[in-house]
C-alpha positions in Angstrom: -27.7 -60.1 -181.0 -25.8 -62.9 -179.6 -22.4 -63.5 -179.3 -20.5 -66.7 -177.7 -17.9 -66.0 -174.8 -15.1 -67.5 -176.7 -14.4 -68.5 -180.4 -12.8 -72.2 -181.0 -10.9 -72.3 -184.0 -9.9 -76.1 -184.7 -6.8 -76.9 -187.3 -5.7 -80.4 -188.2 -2.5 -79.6 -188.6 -2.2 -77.6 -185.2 -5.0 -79.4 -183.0 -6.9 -76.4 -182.8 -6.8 -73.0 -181.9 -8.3 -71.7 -178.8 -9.4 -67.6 -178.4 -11.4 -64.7 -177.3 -12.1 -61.7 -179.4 -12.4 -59.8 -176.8 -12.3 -56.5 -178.8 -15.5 -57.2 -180.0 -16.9 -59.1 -176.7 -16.1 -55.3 -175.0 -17.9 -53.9 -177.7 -20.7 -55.4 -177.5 -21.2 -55.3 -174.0 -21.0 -51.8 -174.2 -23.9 -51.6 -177.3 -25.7 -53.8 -175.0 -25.6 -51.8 -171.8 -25.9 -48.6 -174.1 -29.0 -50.0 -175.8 -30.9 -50.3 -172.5 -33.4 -48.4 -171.3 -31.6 -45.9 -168.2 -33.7 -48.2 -165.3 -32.3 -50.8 -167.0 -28.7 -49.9 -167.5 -28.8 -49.2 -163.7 -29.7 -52.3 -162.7 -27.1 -54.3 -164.9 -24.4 -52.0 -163.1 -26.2 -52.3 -160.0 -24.0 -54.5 -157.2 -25.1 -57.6 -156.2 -27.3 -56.5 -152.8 -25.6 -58.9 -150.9 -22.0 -56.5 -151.1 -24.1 -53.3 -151.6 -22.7 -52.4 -147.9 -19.4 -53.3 -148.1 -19.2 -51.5 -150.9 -20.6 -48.3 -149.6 -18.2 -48.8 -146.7 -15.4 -49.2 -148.8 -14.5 -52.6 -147.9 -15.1 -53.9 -151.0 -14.2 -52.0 -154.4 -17.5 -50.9 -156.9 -17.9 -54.1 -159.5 -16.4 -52.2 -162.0 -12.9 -52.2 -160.3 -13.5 -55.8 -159.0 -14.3 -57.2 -162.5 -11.4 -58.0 -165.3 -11.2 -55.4 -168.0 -12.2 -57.9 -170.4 -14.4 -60.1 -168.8 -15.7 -63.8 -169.6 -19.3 -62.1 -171.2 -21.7 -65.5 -170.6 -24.4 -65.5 -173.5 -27.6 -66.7 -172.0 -29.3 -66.3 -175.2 -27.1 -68.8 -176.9 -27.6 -71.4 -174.0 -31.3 -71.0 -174.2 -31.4 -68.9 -170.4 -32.9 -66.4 -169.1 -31.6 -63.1 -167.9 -31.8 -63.6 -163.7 -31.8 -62.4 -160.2 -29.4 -61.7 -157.8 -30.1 -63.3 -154.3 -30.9 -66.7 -152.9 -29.0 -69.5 -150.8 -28.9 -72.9 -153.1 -29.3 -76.2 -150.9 -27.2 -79.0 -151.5 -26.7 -82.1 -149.8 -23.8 -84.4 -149.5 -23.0 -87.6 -147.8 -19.1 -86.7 -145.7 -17.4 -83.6 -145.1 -14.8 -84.3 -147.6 -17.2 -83.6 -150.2 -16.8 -80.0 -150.1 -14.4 -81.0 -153.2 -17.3 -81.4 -155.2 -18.0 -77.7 -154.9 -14.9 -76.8 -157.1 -16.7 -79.7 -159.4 -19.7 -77.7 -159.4 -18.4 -74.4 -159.7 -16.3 -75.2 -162.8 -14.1 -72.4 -163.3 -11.4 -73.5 -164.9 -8.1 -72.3 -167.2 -10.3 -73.7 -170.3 -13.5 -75.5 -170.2 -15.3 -78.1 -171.8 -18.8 -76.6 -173.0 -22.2 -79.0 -174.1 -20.8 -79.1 -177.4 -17.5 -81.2 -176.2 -15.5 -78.7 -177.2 -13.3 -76.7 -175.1 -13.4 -73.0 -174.6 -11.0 -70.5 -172.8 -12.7 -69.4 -169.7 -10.5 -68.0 -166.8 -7.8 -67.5 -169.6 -8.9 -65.0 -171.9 -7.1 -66.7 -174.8 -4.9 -69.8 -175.7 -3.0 -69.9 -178.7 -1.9 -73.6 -179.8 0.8 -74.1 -182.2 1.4 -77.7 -184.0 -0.4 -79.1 -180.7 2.8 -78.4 -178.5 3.0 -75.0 -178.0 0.5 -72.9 -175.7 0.5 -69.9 -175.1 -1.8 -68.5 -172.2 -3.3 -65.0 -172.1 -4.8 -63.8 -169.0 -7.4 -61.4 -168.1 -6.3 -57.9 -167.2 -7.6 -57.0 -164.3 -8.6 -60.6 -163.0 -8.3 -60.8 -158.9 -8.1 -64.1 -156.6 -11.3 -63.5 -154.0 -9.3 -62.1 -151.6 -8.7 -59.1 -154.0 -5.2 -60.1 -155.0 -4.1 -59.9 -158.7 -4.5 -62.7 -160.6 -0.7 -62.9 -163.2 2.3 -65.0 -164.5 3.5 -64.6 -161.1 0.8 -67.5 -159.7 2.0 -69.5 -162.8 5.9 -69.0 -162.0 5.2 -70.1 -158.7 3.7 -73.0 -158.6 6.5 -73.9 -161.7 9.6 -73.0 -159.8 8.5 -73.2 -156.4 6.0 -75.6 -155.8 5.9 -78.4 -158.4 10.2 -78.1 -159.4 10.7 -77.2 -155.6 13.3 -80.0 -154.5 11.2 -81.0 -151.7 7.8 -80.0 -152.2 8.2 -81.6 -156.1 10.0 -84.7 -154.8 7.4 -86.5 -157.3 8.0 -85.3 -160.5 5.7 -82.9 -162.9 2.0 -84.3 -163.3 1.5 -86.7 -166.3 0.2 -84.6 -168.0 2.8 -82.1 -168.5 5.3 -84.9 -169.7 5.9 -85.9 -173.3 8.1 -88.7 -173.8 9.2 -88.2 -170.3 10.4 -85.0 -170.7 8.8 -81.4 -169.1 7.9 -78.4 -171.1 10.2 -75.1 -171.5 7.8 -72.6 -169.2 8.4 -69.2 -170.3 6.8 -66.0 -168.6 6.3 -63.5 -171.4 4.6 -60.7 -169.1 2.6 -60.3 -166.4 -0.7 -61.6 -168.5 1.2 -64.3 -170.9 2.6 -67.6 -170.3 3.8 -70.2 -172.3 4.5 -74.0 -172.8 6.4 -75.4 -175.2 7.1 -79.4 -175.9 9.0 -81.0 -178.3 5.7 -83.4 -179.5 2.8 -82.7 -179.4 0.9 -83.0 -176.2 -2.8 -83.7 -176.4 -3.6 -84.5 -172.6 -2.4 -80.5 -171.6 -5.8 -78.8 -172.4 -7.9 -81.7 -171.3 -6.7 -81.9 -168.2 -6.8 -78.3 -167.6 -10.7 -78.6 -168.6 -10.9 -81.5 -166.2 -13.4 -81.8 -163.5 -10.3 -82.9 -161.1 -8.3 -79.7 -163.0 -4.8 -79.6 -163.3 -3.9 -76.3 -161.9 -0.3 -74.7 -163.1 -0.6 -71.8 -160.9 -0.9 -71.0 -157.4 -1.9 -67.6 -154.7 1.4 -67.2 -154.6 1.2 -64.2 -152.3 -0.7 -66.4 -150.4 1.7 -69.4 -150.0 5.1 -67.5 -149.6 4.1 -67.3 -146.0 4.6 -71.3 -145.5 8.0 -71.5 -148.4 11.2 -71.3 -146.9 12.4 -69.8 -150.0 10.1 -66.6 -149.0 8.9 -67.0 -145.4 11.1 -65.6 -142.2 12.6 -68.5 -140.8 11.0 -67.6 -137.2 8.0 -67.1 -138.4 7.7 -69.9 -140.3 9.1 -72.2 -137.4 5.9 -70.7 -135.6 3.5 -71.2 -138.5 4.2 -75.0 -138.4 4.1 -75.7 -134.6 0.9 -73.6 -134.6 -0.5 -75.7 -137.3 1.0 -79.5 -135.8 3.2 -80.4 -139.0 6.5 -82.1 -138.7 8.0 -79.1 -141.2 6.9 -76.5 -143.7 6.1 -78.9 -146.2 3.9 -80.6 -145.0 2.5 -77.3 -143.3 2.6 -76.0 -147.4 1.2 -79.1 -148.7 -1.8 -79.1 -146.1 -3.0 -75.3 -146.9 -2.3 -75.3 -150.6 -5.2 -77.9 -151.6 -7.6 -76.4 -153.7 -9.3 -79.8 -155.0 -10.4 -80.8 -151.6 -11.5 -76.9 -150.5 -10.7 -77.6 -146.8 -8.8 -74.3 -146.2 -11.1 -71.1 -145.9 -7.9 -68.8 -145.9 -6.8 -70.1 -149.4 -7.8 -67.9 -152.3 -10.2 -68.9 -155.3 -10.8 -68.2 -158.6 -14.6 -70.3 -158.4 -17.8 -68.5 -158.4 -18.7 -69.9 -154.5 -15.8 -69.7 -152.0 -15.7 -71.5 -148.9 -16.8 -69.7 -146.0 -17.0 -72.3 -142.9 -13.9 -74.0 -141.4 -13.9 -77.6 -141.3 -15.1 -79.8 -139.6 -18.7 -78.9 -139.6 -22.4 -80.6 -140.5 -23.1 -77.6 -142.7 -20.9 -75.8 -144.8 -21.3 -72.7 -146.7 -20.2 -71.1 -150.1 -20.5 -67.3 -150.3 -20.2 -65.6 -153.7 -16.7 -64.2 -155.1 -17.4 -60.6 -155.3 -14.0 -60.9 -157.8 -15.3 -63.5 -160.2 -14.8 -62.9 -164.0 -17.7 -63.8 -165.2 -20.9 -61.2 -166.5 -23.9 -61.8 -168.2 -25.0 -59.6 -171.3 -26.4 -56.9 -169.1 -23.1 -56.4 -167.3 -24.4 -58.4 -164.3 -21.8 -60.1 -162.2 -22.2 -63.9 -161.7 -22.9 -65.6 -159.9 -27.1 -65.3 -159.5 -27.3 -67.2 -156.5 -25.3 -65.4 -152.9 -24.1 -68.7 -151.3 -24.4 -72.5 -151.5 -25.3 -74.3 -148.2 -24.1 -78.0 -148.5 -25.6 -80.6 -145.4 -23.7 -83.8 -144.6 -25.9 -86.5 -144.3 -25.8 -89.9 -144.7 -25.8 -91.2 -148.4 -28.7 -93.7 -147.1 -30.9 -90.6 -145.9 -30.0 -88.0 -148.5 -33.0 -89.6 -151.0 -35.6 -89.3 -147.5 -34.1 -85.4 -147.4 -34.6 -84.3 -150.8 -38.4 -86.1 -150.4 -38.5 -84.0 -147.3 -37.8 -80.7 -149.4 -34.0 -80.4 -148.2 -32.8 -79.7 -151.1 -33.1 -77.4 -154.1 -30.8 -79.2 -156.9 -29.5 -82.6 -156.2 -28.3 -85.7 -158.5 -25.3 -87.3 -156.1 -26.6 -90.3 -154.4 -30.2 -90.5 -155.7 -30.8 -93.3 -158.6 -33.5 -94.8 -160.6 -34.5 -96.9 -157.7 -35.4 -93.6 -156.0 -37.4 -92.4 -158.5 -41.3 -93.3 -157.7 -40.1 -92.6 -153.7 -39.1 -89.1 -154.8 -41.7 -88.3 -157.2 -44.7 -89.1 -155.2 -43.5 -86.0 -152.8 -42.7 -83.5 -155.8 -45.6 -81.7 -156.1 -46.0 -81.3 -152.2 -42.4 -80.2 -151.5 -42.8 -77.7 -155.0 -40.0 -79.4 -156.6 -40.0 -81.6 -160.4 -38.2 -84.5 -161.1 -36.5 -85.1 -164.3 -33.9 -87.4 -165.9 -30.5 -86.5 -167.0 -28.6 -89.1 -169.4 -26.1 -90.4 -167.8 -22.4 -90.8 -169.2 -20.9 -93.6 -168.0 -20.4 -96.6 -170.3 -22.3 -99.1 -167.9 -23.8 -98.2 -164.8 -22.4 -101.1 -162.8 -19.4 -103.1 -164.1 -17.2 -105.8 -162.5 -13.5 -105.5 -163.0 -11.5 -108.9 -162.5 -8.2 -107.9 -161.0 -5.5 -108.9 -163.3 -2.5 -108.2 -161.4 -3.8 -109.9 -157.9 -1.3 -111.3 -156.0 -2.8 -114.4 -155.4 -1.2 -116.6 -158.2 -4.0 -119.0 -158.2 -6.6 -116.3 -159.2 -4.2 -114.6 -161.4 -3.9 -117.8 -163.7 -7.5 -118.1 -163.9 -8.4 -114.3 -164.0 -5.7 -113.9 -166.8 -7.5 -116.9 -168.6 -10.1 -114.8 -171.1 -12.2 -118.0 -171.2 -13.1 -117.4 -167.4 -13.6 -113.6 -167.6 -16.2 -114.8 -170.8 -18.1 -117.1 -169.3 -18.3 -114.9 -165.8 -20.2 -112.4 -168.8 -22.3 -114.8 -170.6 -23.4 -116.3 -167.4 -25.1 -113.1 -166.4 -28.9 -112.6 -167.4 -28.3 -108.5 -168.0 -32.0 -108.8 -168.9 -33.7 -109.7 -165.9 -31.4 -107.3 -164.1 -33.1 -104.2 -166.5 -36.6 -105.7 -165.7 -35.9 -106.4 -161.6 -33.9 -103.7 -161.2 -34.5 -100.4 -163.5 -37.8 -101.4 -164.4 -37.2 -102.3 -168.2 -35.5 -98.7 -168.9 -32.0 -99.7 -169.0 -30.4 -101.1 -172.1 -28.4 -104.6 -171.7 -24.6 -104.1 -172.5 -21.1 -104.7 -172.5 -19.4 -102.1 -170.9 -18.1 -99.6 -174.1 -19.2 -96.4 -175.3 -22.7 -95.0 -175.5 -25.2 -95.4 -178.2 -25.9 -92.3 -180.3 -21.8 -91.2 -180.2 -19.4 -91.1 -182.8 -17.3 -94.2 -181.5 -20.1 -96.7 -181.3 -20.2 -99.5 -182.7 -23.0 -101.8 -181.8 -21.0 -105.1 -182.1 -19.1 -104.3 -178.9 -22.4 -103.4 -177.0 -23.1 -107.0 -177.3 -20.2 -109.4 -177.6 -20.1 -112.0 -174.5 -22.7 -110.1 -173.7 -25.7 -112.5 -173.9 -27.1 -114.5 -171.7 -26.0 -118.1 -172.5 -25.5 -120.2 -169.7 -24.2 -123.4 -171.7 -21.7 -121.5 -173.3 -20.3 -120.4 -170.2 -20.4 -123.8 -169.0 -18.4 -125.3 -171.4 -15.8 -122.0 -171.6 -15.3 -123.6 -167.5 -14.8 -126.8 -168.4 -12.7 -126.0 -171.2 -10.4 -124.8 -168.7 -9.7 -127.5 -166.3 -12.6 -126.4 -163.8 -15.1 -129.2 -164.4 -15.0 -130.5 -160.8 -17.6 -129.1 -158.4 -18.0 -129.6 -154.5 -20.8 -130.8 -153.1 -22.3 -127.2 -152.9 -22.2 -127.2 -156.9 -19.5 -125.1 -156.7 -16.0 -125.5 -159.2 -12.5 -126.3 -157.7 -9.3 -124.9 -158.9 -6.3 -127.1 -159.6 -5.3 -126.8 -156.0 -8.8 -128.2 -154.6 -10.1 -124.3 -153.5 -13.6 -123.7 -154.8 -14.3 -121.1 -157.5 -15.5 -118.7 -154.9 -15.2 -115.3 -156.4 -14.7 -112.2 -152.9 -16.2 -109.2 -154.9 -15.5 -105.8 -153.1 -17.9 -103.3 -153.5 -17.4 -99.5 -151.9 -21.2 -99.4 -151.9 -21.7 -95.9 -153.3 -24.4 -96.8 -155.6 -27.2 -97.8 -153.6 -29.0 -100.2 -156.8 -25.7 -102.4 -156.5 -26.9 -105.0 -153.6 -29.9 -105.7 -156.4 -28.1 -106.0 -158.7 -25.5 -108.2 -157.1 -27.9 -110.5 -155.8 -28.8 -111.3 -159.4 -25.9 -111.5 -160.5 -24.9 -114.1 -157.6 -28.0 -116.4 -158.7 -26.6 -116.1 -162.3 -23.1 -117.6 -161.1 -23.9 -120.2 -159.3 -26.3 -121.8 -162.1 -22.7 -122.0 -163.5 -20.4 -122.8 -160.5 -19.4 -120.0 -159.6 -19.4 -119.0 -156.0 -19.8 -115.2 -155.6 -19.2 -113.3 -151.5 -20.0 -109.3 -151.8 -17.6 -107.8 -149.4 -18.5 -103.9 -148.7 -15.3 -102.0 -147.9 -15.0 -98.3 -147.6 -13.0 -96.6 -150.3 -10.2 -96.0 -149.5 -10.0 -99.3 -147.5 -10.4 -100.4 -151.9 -7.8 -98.9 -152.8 -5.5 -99.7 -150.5 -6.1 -103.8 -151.1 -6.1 -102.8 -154.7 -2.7 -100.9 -154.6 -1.5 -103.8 -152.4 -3.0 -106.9 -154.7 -5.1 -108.1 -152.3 -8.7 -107.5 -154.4 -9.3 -110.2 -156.6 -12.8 -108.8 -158.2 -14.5 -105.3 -157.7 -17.6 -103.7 -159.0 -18.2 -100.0 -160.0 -19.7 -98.0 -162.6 -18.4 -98.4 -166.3 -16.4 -96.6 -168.4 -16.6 -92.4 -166.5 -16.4 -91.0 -170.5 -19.1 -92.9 -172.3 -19.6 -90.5 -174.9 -16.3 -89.6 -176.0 -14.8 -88.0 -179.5 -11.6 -88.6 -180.4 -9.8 -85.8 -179.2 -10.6 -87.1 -175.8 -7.1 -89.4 -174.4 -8.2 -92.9 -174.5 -6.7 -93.7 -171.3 -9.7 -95.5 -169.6 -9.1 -98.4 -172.3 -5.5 -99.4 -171.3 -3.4 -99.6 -168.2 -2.0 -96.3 -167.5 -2.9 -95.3 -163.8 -2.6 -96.9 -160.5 -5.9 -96.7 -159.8 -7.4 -98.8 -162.1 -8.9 -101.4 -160.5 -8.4 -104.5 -163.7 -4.7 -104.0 -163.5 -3.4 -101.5 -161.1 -0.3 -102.9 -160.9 0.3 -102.5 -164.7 -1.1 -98.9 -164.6 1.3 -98.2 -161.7 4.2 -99.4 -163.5 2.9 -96.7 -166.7 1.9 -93.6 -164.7 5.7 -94.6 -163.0 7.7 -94.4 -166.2 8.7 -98.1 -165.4 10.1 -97.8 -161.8 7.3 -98.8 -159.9 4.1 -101.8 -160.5 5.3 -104.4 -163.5 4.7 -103.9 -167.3 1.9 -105.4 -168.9 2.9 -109.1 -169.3 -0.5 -110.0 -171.6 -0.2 -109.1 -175.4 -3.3 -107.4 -175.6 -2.8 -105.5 -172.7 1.1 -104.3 -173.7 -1.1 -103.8 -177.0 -3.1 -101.2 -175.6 -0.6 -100.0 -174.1 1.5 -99.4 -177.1 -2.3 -97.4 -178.8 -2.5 -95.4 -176.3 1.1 -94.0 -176.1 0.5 -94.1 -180.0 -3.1 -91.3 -179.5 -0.6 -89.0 -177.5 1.9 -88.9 -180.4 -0.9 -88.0 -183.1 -3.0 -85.0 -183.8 -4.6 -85.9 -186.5 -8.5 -86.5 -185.8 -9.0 -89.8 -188.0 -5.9 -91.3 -186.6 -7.0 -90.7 -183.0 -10.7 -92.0 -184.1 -9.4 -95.4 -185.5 -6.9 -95.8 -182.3 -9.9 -95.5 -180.4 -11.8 -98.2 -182.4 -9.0 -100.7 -182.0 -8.6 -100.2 -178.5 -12.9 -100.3 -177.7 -12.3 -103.5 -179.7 -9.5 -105.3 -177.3 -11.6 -103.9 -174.7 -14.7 -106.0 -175.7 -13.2 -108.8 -176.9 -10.9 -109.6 -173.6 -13.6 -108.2 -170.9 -11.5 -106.3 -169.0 -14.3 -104.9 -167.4 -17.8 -106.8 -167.7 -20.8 -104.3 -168.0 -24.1 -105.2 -167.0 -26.5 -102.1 -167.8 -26.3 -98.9 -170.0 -28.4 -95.7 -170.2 -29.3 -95.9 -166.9 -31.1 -92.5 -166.1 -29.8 -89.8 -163.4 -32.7 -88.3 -161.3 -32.5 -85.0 -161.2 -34.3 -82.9 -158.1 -34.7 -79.4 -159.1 -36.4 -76.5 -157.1 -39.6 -74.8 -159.2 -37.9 -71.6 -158.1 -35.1 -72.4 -159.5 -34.1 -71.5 -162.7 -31.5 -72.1 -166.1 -31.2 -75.9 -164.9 -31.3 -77.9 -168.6 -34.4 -79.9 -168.8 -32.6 -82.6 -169.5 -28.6 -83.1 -170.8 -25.4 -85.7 -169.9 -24.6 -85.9 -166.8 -21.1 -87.1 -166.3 -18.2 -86.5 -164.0 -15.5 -85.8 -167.0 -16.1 -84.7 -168.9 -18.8 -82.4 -167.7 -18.1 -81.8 -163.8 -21.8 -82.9 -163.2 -23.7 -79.5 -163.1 -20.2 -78.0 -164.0 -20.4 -77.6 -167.6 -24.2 -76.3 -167.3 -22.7 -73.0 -165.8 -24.4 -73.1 -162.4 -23.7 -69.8 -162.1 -25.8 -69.0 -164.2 -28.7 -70.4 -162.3 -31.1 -68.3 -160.1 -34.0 -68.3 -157.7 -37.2 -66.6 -159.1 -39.2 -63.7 -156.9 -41.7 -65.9 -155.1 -44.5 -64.6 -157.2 -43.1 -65.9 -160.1 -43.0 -69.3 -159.1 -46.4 -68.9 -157.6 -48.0 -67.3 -160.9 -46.3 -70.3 -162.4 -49.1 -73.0 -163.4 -47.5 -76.4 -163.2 -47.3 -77.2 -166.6 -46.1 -74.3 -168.0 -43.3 -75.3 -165.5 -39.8 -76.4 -167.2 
């Protein structure tokens, strides 16, 4: 019998209805356990060994009184996994210390979650009920502790609302985004101890997205936890201590630096993820030791997670592929590509590992985004002139960088939505996207820039030469290759092209400032979207975008900061995507989609180069439950996230060894 964790009940009308029938989830846990054999119903209510003694010495409660009453029941059957093993340290490798933020990426334990299917499930939340797609009520899990034991209830969600993010000072920016409709907050109402609700006037279809986001938004807080640092809470001595102890100028800054969950530098600050950090930063090597409070169970009863800790290794991103070859690692993705691939191979079968391919979910794997908003006026006028941004496209050969470059396994594209989803059209995969060097030519000339230097090279109006400064923050290791082509291509039509590696934040800084006339990056991060997904990406709506961040300042402001959109396709876009928030109706939201991945290919707002552009995929033949192959996308999808890594385990060594390699997954 198999049973999913959580039942998704969509309506037009209301934008879908989100809930657990967690009568009949107990239930059938129970007939499971009771239809075990007795060695086998003691094992699935056996403690993970690792706590075995801390239970016995009583500091740690039996599973039983750890778990929720009605916990998240994970049905392995239904993924395709098998039933596994407690035990085992899982080797990751990253490239900086700040990385450890990728751990609350991996673990994935969120509010609601996006599953394989693209649909979103409740997860920590034992239900959400949504009402004309503006009113959401939250149930929690009775029972359900933080990893330090504490209880999990409306209090953590009345905190961060009345303390934290409506706090005068610790506030002082305004509620997220994502919890505004037409600029105006929700009514937050605490019904019990286990029920929450929001309430908007509208509609608001980014709330249950972004709580499913890989980079969450998180409406509650440990609140027993952070009283200590609030002056609304704290003794005024003590916290005067607190601060000085720490080196902050004042308690909100002292507040603000322990109450990041995101960046998981503080090992003091309760979790609700499956691996909690265990090592205080700084350090070469951190570690991630299981929460023995976790809500999650397999069918047996079993608490998740398999695996005891993750141990993540900062290296350099230019060693990690010589590490994994080296058998460093036993599941890695970040910072190994399709260059990698023959390298990494060639050692598989003598470091025991297997090599597969993941499809990857951006819209183009390396894109170049013309700043429209740069300060320079001279490049603005030409960068806001869609004959130049045209013929920079049709002046690439995208073929010859497939053939150089990924070998002939990429696809040539414009940078819009992947091939084989719902939104793709293949007209936009293609427009200005050939190779036609004439054609760029004579867009160039077209526009005043038919003088060249000696060097070949165009002059603007004011004498300058074409000479594009492209900044790069060099975290895809392919990009110099690809680069180097594309610098060839541009200067067979005049164009003068300097790659300029800056670190990242060093990016966004010039960006935020104006200073960036051209950057590269990957594509489009949802390249396989459906509808219900906020079109954002396609229109100027944050800060850090890098083809107009002074436009998406001036929207994610509400006006008072960055300047409005001054091009009519841009103030177009624009105008959709405020128009997707305001509808919940799936074939509206599907043709504002269409129309803005339209705009988006006719103006090149972002020029792709390459799409389906494999991720290698390093997995330990020990290892087990890793998908042979699926998307592998930041968000949605958290990476490994949505796969439910807590669900993977390490196999006895004499499994693996009985194992012969091609019965291997």
């Amino acid at each position: 019998m198999s049973m999913t964790p959580g039942d998704v009940r969509s309506d037009q009308a209301e934008r879908g209805r989100l809930t657990i029938a967690a009568a009949v989830v107990l239930a059938v846990l129970a007939w499971l356990c009771a239809a075990l054999p007795a060695g086998a119903q003691a094992q699935a209510q056996a403690e993970p060994p690792i706590l075995a003694q801390s239970v016995a010495e009583g500091r740690l409660p039996p599973m039983r009184e750890r778990l929720p009453s009605e916990p998240l029941v994970t049905d392995l059957a239904a993924m395709d996994r098998e039933p596994g093993v407690y035990g085992g340290t899982l080797r990751i490798l990253e490239a900086q210390a700040r990385d450890t933020r990728r751990m609350v990426v991996f673990g994935y334990a969120r509010l609601a979650g996006t599953v394989p299917d693209g649909s979103i499930q409740p997860d920590i939340a034992r239900a959400i009920d949504v009402e004309e797609g503006r009113r959401f009520t939250i149930h929690l899990r009775a029972g359900h502790r933080w990893s330090d034991g504490e209880p999990f209830t409306a209090e953590d969600f009345r905190y961060y609302w009345e303390d934290v993010v409506n706090d005068p000072k610790l506030g002082k920016n305004g509620l997220p985004r994502e919890l505004l409709v037409d600029g105006k907050g929700p009514t937050v109402t605490f019904l019990d101890p286990l029920t929450i609700r929001y309430e908007w006037g509208k509609p608001n279809p980014l709330f249950l997205p972004a709580m499913a986001g890989s980079l969450p938004l998180e409406i509650f807080r440990p609140a027993h936890y952070l009283k200590r640092f609030h002056a609304k809470y704290a003794d005024p001595a003590e916290l005067e201590r607190l601060v000085a102890e720490a080196g902050q100028r004042n308690w909100v800054a002292l507040h603000f630096k322990l109450d990041q969950s995101y960046k998981n530098t503080n090992p003091e600050l309760p979790s609700l993820q499956p691996w909690v950090l265990a090592t205080e930063p700084p350090a070469d090597r951190y570690v991630f030791r299981r929460n023995p409070y976790f809500h999650r169970v397999d069918a047996a009863g079993r608490q998740l997670p398999y695996i005891d800790e993750v141990a993540m290794t900062i290296a350099g991103a230019g060693l990690i592929p010589a590490k994994v070859a080296g058998g460093e690692a036993d599941l890695q993705a970040n910072f190994l590509n399709f260059g990698n691939y023959a390298f990494i191979k060639r050692a598989a079968e003598r470091q025991d590992y297997e090599v597969r391919r993941w499809r990857s979910g951006r819209g183009s794997r390396v894109a170049l985004y013309p700043n429209l908003t740069v300060a320079d006026p001279a490049w603005r006028a030409i960068l806001r002139d869609v004959r130049f941004r045209r013929a920079l496209s049709l002046a690439i050969n995208r073929e010859d960088i497939n053939q150089v470059v990924y070998y002939g396994l990429a696809r040539p594209s414009n940078d819009t939505v992947l091939a084989g989803t719902r939104l793709f059209e293949p007209d936009l995969a293609t427009r200005w996207a050939g190779h036609d060097p004439a054609a760029a030519d004579a867009l160039l000339d077209a526009m005043g820039l038919g003088t060249r230097n000696g060097a070949g090279i165009r002059l603007r109006p004011d004498g300058e030469p074409v000479t594009i400064v492209l900044e790069t923050a060099g975290e895809e290791a392919e990009q110099s290759d690809v680069l180097q082509l594309v610098t060839e291509d541009l200067a067979r039509v005049g164009i003068g092209l300097i790659v300029k590696p800056v670190e990242r934040d060093t990016l966004e800084r010039r960006l935020a400032a104006g200073s960036t006339v051209m950057a590269v990056a990957p594509g489009l991060e949802n390249g396989a979207p459906v509808p219900s997904d906020a079109p954002d990406e396609l229109a100027p709506t944050t800060s850090a975008q890098f083809q107009w961040p002074d436009w998406g300042l001036n929207f994610e402001s509400a006006g008072r900061l960055g300047s409005a959109p001054d091009l009519p396709f841009a103030a177009e876009l624009v105008r959709l995507a405020t128009a997707w928030r305001a509808t919940i109706d799936p074939d509206g939201q599907a043709e504002i989609w269409r129309r803005m991945l339209e705009i988006n290919a006719d103006e090149m707002v972002r020029i792709g180069l390459v799409a389906d552009v494999d991720q290698v995929v390093v997995v330990s033949n020990a290892l087990r439950n890793v998908p042979e192959t699926a998307l592998f996308n930041f968000n949605p999808g958290a990476f490994f996230g949505m796969h439910r890594p807590d669900t993977f385990f390490f196999a006895p060594a004499d499994q693996v060894a009985a194992r012969a390699p091609e019965a291997r997954p």
